[in-house]
C-alpha positions as CSV (number, residue, x, y, z in Angstrom):
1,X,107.6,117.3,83.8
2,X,105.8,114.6,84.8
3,X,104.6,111.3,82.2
4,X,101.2,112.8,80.5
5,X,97.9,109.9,80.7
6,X,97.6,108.0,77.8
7,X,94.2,106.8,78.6
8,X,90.9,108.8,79.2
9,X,89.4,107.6,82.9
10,X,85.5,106.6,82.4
11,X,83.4,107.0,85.3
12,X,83.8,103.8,86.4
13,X,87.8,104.1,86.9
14,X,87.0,107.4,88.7
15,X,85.3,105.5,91.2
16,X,87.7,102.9,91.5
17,X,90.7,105.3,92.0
18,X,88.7,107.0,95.3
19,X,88.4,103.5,96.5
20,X,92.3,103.7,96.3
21,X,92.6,106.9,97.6
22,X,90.4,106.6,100.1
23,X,92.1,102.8,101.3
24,X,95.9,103.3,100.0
25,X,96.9,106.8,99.9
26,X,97.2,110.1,100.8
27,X,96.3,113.9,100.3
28,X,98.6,116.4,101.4
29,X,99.9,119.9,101.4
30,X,103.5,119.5,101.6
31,X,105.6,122.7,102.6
32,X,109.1,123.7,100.9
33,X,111.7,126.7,101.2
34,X,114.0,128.1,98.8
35,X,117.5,128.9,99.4
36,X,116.6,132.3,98.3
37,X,113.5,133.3,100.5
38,X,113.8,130.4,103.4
39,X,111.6,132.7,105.0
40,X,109.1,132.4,103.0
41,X,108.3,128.7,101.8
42,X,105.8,127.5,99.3
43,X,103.3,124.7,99.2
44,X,102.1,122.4,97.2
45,X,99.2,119.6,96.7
46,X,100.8,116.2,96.4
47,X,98.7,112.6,95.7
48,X,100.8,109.4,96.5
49,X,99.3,105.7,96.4
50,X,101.6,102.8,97.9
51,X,100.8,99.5,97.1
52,X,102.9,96.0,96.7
53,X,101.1,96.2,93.4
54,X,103.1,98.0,90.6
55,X,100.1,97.3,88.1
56,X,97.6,98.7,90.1
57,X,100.1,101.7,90.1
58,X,100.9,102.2,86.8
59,X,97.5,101.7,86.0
60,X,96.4,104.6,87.3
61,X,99.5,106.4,86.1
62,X,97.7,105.9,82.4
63,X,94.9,107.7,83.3
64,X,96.5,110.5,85.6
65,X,99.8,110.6,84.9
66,X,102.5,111.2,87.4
67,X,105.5,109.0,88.5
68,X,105.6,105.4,89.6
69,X,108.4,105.0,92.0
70,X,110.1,102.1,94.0
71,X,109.1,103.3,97.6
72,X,110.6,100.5,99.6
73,X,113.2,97.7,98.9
74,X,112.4,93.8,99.7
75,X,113.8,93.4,103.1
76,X,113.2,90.4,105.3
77,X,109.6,89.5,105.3
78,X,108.7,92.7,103.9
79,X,107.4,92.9,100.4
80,X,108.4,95.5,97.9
81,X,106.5,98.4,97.6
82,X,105.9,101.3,94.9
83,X,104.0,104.9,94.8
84,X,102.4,106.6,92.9
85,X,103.1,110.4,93.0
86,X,101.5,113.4,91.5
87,X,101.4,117.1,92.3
88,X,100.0,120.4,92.0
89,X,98.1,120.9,88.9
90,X,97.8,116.8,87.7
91,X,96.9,116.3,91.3
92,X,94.3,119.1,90.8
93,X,92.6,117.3,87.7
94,X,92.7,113.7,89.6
95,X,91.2,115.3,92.8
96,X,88.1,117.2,90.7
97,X,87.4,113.7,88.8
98,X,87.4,111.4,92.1
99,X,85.7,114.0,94.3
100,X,82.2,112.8,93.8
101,X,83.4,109.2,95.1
102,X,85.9,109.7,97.9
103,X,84.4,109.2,101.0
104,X,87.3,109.3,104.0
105,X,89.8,112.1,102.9
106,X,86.7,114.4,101.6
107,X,88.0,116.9,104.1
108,X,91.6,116.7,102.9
109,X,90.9,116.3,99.5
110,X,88.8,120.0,99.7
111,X,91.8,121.5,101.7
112,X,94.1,120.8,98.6
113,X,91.5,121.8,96.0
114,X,91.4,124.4,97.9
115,X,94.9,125.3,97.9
116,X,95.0,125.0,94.1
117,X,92.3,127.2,93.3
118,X,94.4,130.2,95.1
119,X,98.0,129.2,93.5
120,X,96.2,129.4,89.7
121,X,94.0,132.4,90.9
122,X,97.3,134.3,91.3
123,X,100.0,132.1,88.9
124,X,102.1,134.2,87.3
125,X,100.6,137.9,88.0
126,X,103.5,139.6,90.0
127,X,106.3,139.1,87.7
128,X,109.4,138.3,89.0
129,X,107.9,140.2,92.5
130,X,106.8,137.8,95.3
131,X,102.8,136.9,95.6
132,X,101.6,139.9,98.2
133,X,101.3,138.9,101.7
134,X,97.7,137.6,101.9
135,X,98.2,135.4,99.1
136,X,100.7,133.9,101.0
137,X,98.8,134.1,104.4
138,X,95.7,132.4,102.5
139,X,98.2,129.1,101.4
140,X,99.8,128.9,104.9
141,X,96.2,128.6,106.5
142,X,95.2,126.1,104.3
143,X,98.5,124.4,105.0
144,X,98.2,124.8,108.9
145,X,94.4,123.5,108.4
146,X,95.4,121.1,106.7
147,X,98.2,119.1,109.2
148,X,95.4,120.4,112.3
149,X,93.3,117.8,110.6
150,X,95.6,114.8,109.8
151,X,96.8,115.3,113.7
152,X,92.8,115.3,114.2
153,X,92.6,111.9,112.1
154,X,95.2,110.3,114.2
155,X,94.5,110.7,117.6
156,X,90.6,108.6,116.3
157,X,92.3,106.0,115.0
158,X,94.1,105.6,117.8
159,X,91.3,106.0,120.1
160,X,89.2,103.4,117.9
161,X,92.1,101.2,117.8
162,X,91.8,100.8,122.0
């Protein structure tokens, strides 16, 4: 289980942290299998801010929660660099609070809200059965929605970077 916050955000860090998210990090619907049912995976909503800046970091790991990990190793000219993770349902509660401030991953950012809303709509009603078919069908859209976007994103960077 992840580290619990120890401090309360105000407003004003809510703000701040889209800034981050917006600038350092990312918003995605990551997909994983089980050995069990490779056939039929499961997804997840997953935060993660890299920076060269461990404070920056672990400060919002006081107000969110989550993990602060070493990301890369010092090599060369290259700096250090950490991340900061979170998933599913603490990624939920940081993604409601920044919302009203994010401004470049809005679209992302409602995909995984999204995705949570139908995982806690249906969390723990079948019993040890698997979650019906449309349940399922309803995640891997938003997942498929979701990566049909970030390709989107891509190719206008790229285009604005010529």
């Amino acid at each position: 289980m992840a580290p619990e916050p120890t401090t309360k955000p105000s407003e004003t860090d809510c703000a701040y942290a889209a800034g981050i998210l917006d600038g350092e990090g990312c918003v995605h619907i990551a997909k994983n299998t089980l050995k069990i049912r490779p056939d039929r995976p499961y997804f997840q909503a997953h935060v993660v801010v890299v920076n060269t800046d461990r404070p920056l970091l672990e400060w919002l790991r006081e107000r969110w929660g989550g993990y602060v990990l070493l990301a890369h190793v010092a090599k060369g000219r290259a700096r250090r660099s950490w991340q900061w993770r979170l998933q599913d349902v603490p990624a939920g509660v940081f993604l409601r609070q920044v919302r009203p401030y994010v401004f470049l991953k809005l679209q992302l950012l409602d995909l995984a809200l999204e995705l949570l809303e139908v995982k806690a709509a249906h969390r723990n009603r079948y019993g040890r059965k698997f979650m019906p078919e449309w349940v399922y069908e309803k995640q891997r859209s938003l997942f498929v929605a979701h990566r049909a976007l970030m390709a989107e994103r891509r190719v206008v960077e790229v285009v604005e970077a010529l």
